[in-house]
C-alpha positions as a printed NumPy array, in Angstrom:
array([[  1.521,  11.095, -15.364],
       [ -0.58 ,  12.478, -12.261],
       [ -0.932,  10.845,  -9.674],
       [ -4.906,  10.862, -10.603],
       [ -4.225,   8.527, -13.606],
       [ -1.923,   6.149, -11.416],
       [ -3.133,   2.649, -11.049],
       [ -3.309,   1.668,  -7.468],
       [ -3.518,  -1.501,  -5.478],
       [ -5.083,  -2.259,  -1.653],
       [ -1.949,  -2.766,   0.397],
       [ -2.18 ,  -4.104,   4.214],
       [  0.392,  -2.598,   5.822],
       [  2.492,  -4.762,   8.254],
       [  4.625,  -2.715,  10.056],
       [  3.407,   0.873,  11.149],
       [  4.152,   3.36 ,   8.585],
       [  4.767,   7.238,   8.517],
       [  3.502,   9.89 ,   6.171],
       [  5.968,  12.603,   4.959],
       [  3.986,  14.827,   7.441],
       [  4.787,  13.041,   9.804],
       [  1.234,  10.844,  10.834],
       [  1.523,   6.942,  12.114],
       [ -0.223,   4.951,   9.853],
       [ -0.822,   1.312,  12.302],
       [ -0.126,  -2.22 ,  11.252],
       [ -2.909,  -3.747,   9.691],
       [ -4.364,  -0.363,   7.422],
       [ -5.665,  -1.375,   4.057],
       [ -4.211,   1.616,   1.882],
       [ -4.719,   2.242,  -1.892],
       [ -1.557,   3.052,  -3.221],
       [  0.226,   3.489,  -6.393],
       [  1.593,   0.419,  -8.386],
       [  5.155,   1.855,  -8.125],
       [  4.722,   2.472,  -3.863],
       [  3.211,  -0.719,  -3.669],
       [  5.638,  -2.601,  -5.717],
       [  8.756,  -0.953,  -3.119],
       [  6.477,  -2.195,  -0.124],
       [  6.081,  -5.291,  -0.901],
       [  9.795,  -6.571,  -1.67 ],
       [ 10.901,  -4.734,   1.604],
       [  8.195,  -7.068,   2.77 ],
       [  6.576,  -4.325,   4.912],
       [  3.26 ,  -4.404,   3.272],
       [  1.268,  -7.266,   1.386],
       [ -1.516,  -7.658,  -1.221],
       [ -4.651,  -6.486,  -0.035],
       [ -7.324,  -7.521,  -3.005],
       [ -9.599, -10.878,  -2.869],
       [ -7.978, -13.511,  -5.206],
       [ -9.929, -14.255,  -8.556],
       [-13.194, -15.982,  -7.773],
       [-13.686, -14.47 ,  -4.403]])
């Protein structure tokens, strides 16, 4: 699948982050990112759901 077709999610990061290329990414970014990168984030607890609950 490409990474086009890849469901994302809005992830606040909470620890700063690096890109493979080497750029800081602060604490605090709201990132899109794909389900599978989001799921690793968030049990690591480095990053938390970013999206308004239902209703909001």
């Amino acid at each position: 699948m490409t990474e086009e077709k890849m469901k994302t999610v809005p992830l606040k990061l909470l620890y700063d982050s690096w890109t493979t290329g080497g750029e800081r990414i602060p604490a605090g970014t709201v990132l899109d990112l794909p389900l599978r990168t989001a799921k690793q984030l968030i049990a690591k607890r480095k990053a938390e759901r970013a999206d308004p609950l239902p209703g909001e």
